[in-house]
C-alpha positions in Angstrom: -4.2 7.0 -47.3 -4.0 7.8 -51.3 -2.6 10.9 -52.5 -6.1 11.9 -54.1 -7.6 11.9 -50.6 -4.6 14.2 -49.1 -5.1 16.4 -52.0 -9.1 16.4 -51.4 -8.6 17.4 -47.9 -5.9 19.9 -47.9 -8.0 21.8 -51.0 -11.3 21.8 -48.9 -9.3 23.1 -45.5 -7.7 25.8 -48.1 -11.0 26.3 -49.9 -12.6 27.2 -46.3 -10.1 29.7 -45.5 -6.8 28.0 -44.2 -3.8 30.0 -45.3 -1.8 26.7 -44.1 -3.0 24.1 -46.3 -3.4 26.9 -49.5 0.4 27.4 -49.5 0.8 23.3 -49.9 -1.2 23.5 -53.1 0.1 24.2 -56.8 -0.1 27.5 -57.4 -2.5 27.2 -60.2 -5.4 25.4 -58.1 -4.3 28.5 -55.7 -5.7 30.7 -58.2 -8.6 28.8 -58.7 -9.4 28.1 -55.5 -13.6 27.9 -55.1 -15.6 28.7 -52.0 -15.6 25.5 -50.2 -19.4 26.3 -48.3 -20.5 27.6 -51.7 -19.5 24.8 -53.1 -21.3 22.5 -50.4 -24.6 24.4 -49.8 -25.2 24.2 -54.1 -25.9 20.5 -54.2 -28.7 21.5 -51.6 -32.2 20.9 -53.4 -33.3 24.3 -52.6 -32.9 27.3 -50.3 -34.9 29.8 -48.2 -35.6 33.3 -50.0 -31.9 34.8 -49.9 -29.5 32.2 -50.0 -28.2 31.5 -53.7 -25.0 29.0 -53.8 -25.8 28.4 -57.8 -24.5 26.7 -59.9 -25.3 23.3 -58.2 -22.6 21.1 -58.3 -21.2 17.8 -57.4 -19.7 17.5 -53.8 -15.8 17.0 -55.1 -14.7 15.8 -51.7 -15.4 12.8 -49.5 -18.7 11.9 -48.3 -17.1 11.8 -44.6 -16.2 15.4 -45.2 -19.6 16.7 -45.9 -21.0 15.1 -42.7 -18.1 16.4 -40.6 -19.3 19.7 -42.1 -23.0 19.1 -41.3 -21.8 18.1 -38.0 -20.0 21.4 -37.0 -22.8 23.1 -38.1 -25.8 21.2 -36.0 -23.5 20.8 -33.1 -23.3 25.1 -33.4 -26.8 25.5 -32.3 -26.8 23.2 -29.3 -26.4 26.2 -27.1 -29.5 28.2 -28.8 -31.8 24.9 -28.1 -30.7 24.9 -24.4 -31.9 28.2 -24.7 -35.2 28.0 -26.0 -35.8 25.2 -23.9 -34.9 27.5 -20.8 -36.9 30.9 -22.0 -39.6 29.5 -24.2 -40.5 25.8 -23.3 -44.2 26.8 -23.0 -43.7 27.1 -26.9 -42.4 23.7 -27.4 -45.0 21.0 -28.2 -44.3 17.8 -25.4 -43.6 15.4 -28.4 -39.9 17.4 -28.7 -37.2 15.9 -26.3 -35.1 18.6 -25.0 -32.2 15.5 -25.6 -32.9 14.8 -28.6 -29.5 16.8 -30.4 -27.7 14.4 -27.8 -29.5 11.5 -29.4 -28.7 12.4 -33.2 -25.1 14.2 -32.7 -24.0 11.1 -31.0 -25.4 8.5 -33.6 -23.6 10.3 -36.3 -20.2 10.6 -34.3 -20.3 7.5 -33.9 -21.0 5.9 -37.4 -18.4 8.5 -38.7 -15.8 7.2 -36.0 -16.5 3.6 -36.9 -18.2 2.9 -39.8 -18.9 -0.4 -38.8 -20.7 0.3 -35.8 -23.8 1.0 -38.1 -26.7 -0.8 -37.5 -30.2 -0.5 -39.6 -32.0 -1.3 -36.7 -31.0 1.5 -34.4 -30.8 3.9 -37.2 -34.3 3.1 -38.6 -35.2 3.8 -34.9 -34.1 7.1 -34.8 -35.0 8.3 -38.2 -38.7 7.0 -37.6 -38.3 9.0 -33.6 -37.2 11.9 -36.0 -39.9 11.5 -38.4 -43.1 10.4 -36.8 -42.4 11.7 -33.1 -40.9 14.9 -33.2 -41.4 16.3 -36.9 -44.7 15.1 -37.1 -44.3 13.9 -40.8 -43.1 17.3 -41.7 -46.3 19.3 -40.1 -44.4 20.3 -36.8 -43.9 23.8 -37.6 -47.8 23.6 -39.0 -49.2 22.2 -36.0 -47.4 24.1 -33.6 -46.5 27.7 -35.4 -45.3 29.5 -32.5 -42.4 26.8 -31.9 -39.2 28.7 -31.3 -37.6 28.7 -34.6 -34.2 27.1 -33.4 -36.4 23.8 -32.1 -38.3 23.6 -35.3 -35.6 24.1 -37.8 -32.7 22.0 -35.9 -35.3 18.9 -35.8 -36.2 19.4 -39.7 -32.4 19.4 -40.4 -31.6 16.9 -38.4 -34.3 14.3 -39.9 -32.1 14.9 -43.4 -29.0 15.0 -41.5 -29.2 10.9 -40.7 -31.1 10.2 -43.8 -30.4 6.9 -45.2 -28.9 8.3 -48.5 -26.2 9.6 -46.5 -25.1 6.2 -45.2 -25.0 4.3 -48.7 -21.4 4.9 -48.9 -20.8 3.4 -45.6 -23.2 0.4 -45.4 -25.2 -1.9 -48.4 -28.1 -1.3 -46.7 -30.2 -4.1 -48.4 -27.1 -6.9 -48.3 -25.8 -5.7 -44.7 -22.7 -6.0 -45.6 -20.5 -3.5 -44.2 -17.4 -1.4 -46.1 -14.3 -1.7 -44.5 -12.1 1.2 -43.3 -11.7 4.5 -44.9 -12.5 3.3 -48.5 -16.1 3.7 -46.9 -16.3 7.0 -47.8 -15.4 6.4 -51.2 -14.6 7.1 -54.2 -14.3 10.6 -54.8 -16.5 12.8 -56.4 -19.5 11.0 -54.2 -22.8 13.5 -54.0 -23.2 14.9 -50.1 -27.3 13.5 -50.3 -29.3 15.1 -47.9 -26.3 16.7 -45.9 -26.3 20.0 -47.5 -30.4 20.2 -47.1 -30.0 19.8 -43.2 -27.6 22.3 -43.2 -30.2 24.8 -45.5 -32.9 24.4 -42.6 -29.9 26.0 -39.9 -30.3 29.1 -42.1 -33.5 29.9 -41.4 -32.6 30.3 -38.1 -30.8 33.9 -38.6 -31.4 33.9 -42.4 -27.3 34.5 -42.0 -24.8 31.8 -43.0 -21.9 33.6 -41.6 -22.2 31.7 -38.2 -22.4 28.4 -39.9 -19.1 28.9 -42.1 -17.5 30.1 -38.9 -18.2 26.7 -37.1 -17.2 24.9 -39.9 -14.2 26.4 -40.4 -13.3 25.9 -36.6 -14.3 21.7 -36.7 -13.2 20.9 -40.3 -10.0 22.2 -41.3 -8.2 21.0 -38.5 -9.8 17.3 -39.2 -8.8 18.0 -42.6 -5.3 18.9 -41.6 -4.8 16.3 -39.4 -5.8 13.4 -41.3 -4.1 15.4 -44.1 -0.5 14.6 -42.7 
């Protein structure tokens, strides 16, 4: 691994609160040491009433990174789904699988584990499940406005969480070919795409991102630690 990617990952474990990679830094990027969530949520396209991460900016770190985030954070609300399904299943339309996180979490895991497991064919069926079946083109929450608000916003977020844009780095769509390795998720600097808009649709769930940082923290700065070694 190159010495720019071990400095990208210890500064986004220190920028998300980990006294342990923050004493491995220089002590000037110490001192000017940004919000790491801050930083991810402002290259979201917008944000409910509340929320302001501005200015936008560039993702600095890898592209694996920002889905490893969006991971921690959709795999936070799994409980609250089970939940709904549970107390308030008479509000959730039949088109909505109760398995459905199962579906998407594992797709993702697994294309981040092995990048060249990726295959259009599976992905495009999922994203048109997402899109057509369960979000309705975007008109679930229209169609159905007493959907709990967990169901409705997890499945929006989750239809920009696998968007294609977020795969470019790790697939030529359009030749097939695959990218090998880590390089994948190269080069640095890469935009997040749509990762950062799947996580905004969580926060309309408690209008709170304090939960969401939390889970992050707990997921991402050991993997960025680890790999960091």
């Amino acid at each position: 691994m190159e010495l720019p990617q071990l400095r990208s990952l210890l500064y986004l474990a220190a920028s998300l609160g980990s006294e342990a990679a923050l004493v491995q830094l220089p002590q000037s990027e110490q001192q000017t040491m940004d919000d790491g969530f801050r930083l991810f949520m402002s290259t979201a396209d917008f944000l409910p009433d509340g929320f302001d991460y501005s200015p936008a900016n560039i993702w600095p770190h890898t592209h694996e990174a920002a889905l490893k985030m969006g991971l921690a954070a959709f795999q936070e609300y799994l409980p609250d789904w089970q939940a709904a399904f549970r107390t308030s299943r008479n509000l959730i339309p039949s088109n909505v699988d109760p398995g459905l996180p199962t579906t998407v979490i594992n797709a993702v895991e697994g294309w981040l584990a092995n990048p060249e497991s990726f295959d259009c064919n599976r992905y495009g069926e999922i994203y048109e499940y997402l899109k057509v079946d369960i979000c309705l083109n975007g008109y679930l929450t229209n169609d159905h406005p007493r959907i709990p608000k967990v169901i409705s916003e997890w499945c929006m977020g989750a239809f920009m969480l696998i968007d294609s844009s977020n795969w470019r780095s790790v697939l030529d769509v359009r030749s097939h070919q695959v990218l090998d390795g880590p390089d994948a998720f190269e080069p640095q600097g890469i935009t997040s795409a749509n990762v950062p808009d799947g996580v905004r649709c969580l926060l309309g769930i408690e209008l709170d991102d304090s939960r969401i940082r939390l889970a992050i923290q707990r997921k991402v700065i050991p993997w960025c630690l680890e790999r960091s070694e």
